[in-house]
C-alpha positions in Angstrom: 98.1 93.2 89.8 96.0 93.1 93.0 92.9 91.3 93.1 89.0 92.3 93.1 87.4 92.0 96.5 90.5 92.0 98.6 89.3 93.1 101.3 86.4 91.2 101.9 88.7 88.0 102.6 90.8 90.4 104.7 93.4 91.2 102.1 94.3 94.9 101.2 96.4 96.3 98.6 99.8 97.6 100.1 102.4 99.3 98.6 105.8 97.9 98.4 108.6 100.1 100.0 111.7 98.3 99.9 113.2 95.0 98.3 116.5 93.8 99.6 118.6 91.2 97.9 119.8 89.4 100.6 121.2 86.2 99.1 121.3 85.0 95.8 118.1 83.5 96.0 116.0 85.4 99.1 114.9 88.6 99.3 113.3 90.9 101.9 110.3 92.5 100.9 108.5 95.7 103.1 105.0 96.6 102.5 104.0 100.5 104.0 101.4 100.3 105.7 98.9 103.7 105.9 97.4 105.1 109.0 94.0 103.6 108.9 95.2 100.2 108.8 97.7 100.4 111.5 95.8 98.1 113.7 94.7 95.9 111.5 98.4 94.7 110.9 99.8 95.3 114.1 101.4 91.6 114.5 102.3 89.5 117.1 106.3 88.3 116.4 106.5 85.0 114.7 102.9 85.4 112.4 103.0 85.8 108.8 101.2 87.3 106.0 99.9 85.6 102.5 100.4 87.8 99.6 97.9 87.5 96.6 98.6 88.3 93.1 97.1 87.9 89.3 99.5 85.5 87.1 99.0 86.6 83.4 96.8 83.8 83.0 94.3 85.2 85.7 95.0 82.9 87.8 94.6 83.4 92.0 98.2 82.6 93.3 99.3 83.1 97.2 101.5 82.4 99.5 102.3 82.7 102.8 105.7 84.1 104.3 106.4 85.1 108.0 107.1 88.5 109.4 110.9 88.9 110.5 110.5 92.4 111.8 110.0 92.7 115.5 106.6 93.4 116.4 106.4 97.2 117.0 105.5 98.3 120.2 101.8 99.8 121.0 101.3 103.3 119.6 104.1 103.0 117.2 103.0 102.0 113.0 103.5 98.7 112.5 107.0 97.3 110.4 105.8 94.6 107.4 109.1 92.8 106.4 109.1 89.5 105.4 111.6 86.9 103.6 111.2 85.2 100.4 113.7 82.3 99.4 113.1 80.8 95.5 111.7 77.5 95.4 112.1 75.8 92.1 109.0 76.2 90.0 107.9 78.7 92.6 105.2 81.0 90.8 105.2 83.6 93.7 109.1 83.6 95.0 110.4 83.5 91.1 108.1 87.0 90.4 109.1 88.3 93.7 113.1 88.0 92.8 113.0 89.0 89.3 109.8 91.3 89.1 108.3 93.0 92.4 109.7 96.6 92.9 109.2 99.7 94.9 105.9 101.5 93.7 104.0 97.6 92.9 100.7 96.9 95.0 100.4 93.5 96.1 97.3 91.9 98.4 98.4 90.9 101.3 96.6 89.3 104.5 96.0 90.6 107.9 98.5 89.2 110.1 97.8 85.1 111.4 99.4 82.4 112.9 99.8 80.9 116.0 103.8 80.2 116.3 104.1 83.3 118.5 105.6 84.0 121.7 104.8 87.0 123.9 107.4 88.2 125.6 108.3 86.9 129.3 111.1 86.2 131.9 112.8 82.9 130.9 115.2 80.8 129.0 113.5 80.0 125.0 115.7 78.3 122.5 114.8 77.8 118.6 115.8 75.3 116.1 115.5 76.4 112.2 116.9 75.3 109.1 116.9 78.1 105.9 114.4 80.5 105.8 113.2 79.0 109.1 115.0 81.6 110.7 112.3 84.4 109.4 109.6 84.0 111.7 112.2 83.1 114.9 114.4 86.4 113.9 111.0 88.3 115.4 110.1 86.4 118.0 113.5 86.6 119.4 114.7 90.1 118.3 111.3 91.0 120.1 111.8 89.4 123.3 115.5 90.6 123.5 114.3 93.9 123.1 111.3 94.1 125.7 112.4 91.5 128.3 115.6 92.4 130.3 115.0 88.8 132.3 114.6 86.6 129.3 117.6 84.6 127.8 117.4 83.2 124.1 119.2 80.6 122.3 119.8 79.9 118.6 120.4 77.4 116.7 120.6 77.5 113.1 121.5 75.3 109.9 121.9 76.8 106.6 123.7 74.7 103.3 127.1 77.4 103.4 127.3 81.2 104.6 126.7 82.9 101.4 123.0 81.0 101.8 122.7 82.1 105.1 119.1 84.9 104.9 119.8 87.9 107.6 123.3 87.3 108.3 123.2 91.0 109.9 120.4 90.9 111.7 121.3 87.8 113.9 124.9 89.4 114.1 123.0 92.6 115.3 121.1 90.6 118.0 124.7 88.9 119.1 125.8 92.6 119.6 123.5 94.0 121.4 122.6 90.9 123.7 125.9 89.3 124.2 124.9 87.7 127.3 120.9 86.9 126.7 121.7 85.9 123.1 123.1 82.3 122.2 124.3 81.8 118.6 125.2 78.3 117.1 125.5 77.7 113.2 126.0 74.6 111.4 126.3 74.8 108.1 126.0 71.5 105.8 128.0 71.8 103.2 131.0 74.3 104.1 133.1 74.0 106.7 133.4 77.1 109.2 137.3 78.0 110.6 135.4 78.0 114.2 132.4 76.4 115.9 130.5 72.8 114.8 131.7 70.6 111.9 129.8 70.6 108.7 126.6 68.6 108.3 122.9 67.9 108.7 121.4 68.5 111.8 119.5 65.5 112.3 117.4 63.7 115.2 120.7 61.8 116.2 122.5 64.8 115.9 120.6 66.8 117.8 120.3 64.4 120.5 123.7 64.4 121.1 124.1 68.4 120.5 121.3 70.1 122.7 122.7 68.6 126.5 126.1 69.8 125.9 124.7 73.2 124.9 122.1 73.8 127.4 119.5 72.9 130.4 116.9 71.2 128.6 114.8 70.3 130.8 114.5 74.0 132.0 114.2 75.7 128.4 110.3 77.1 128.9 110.0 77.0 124.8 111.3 75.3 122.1 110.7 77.3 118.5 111.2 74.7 115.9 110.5 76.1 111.9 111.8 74.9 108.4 111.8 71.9 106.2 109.7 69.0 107.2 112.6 66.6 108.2 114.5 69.1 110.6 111.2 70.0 112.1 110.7 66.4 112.5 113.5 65.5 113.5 114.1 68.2 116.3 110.6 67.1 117.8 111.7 63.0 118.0 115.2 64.8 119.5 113.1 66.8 122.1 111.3 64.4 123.1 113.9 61.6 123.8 115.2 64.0 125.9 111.8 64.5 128.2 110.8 67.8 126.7 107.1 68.2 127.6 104.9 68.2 124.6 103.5 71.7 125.3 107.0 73.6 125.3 107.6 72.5 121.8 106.1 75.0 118.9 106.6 74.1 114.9 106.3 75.7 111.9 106.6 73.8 108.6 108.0 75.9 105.6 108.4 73.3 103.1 106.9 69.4 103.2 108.4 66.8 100.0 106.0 65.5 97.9 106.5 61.8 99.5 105.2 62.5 103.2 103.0 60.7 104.8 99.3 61.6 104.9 98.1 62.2 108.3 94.8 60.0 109.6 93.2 57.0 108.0 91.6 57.1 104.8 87.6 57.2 104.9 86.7 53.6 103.8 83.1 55.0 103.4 82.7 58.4 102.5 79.3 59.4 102.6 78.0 59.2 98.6 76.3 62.7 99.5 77.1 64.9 101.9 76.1 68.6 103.3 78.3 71.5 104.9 77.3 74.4 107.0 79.7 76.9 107.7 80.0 80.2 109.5 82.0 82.8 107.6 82.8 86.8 109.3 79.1 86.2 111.0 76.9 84.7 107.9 76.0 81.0 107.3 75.4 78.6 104.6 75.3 75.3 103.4 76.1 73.9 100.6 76.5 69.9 98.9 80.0 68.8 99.3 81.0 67.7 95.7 82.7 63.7 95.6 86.3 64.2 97.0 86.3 67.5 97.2 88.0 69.6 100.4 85.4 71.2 102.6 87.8 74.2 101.6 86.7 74.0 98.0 83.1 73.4 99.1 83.0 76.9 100.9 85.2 78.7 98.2 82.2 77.8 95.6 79.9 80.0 97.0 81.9 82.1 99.2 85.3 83.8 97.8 86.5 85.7 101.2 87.1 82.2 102.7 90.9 82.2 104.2 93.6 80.2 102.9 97.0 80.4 101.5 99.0 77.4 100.8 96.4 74.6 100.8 98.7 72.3 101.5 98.5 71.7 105.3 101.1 74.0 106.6 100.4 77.5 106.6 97.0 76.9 109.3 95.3 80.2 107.2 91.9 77.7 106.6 91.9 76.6 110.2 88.2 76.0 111.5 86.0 74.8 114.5 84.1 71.4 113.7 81.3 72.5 115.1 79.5 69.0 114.5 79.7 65.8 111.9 82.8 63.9 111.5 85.9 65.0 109.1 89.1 63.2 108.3 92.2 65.0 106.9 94.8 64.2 104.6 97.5 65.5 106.4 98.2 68.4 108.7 101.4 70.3 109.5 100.1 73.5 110.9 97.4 72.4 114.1 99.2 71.8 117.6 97.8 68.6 119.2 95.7 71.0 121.6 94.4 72.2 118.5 93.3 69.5 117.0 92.0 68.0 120.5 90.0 71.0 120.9 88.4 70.5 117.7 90.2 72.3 114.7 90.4 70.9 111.2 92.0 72.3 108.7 89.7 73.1 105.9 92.3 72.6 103.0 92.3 69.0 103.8 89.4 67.7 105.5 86.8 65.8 103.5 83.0 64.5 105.7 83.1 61.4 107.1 79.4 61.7 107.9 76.1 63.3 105.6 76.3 66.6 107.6 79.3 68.7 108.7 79.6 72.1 110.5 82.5 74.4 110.3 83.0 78.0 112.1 85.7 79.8 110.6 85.0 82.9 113.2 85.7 81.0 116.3 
């Protein structure tokens, strides 16, 4: 069922065209896009989209998956593909794998995200774990495809083959870029007849693993995406090994219930406290309710306010803190540039001072 007032929070309803089975618990779903909205989801490779349905209970559920289609070139319609694994409990993947079918409508997002990379001469490696590979699959299928100068390295971990989302498509790649394209799997539980033993790739792993398989210190970007403790663990591997802050890009796809919240808690919240925001050009301000997110403050009054996950990961709330203080309770989406340049995420910031200012436009 798609939702009233899509479009004013920069959903529209698209048609699904094809759903793939591609393991026994992923599928790749493609949305057409018509003519007059070519442009509006003509993507950069690694964004993603959040998709937006009605439960039965009329309840608002989205979610956020990235784009593994290459990014189409200019003057050519746009491809929507993206990959959805199961998670347990999962009220969007579970209706995706046993419900959504050619002919369904489904809201789905403009194109966002900032774990891109345009293409350029130059050696780029990426580190993934699961569906982690979606987002990377279009980055680097993309850059294979326009730069004759650029080189690409992958390296993947999956549980056992038969788990393993876009087998083909990373084959493909390996064919058609033999000598620009770097493959390396390491599978966790199953032992391959070739290549690395079986098991996690973990910080000390990696730190052992990435000299022997390349120049580090001359790899211009580092593409890290999937669960929280790979990611993590692939940056604290990175930068034992000098890798400059800057080359190093992460995605988070799934964070345990256990991690650590980010920043200090607010010994003294203010007992009443105001927020301004700027929203596609118009302003308000509203009371920020006792412990609620500045998120939830602009939702009140203000439904076409972005977000997807509201956990922290998926950066779809990310705003300017135009003025006042905020603290957040964690945050897996905002570079350190980011969040030194000012950027909150609106999902989990709370005032720290009486008045606060966020621009969601900038």
């Amino acid at each position: 069922m798609v939702s009233p007032g899509a479009e004013r929070a920069g959903f529209h309803p698209l048609t699904v065209s094809g759903v793939e089975q591609l393991t026994d618990d992923s599928v790749a779903v493609t949305f057409a896009v018509p003519p007059e909205l070519h442009e509006a989801y003509r993507h950069l490779p690694g964004q993603h989209l959040a998709l937006r349905r009605t439960d039965r209970r009329g309840e608002d559920v989205r979610r956020t998956y990235s784009i593994c289609a290459p990014a189409s070139p200019p003057g050519e319609p746009p491809v929507l593909r993206v990959g959805i694994r199961r998670v347990d409990g999962g009220a969007f993947s579970t209706y995706a794998l046993k419900e959504l079918a050619v002919g369904d409508l489904v809201d789905v997002m403009e194109p966002r995200g900032r774990f891109t990379l345009a293409p350029r001469p130059g050696h780029f490696a990426a580190i993934v774990g699961g569906s982690g590979i979606t987002p990377v699959l279009s980055i680097a299928a993309t850059l294979l495809a326009r730069e004759p100068e650029a080189r690409f390295c992958l390296i993947r971990s999956d549980r056992t083959e038969a788990s393993t989302m876009f087998l083909d498509e990373v084959a493909d790649l390996k064919d058609r870029h033999p000598d620009r394209f770097q493959l390396v799997t390491v599978l966790s539980r199953e032992e391959q007849q070739s290549g690395l033993p079986s098991g996690r790739l973990d910080q000390e792993r990696l730190s052992a693993l990435l000299p022997a398989l390349l120049p580090v210190g001359t790899i211009e970007g580092w593409f890290l995406c999937g669960p929280f403790g790979l990611v993590q663990g692939a940056e604290r591997a990175l930068r034992g090994l000098g890798v400059d802050r800057a080359r190093v890009h992460q995605e988070i796809f799934h964070v345990d219930d256990g991690s650590t919240p980010v920043g200090a808690p607010a010994a003294d919240a203010p007992a009443h406290a105001t927020l301004t925001a700027t929203l596609h050009g118009r302003s308000g301000s509203w009371p920020v309710d006792r412990g609620e997110t500045l998120l939830d403050t602009v939702l009140r009054a203000r439904a076409d306010a972005p977000y997807a996950c509201k956990g922290g990961v998926c950066g779809t709330c990310r705003a300017f803190l135009v003025g006042g203080e905020v603290r957040m309770d964690r945050n897996f989406a905002l570079e350190p540039e980011e969040t030194e340049a000012g950027y909150v995420l609106a999902c989990q910031s709370h005032p720290v001072t009486p008045d606060v200012e966020l621009d969601f436009d900038r």
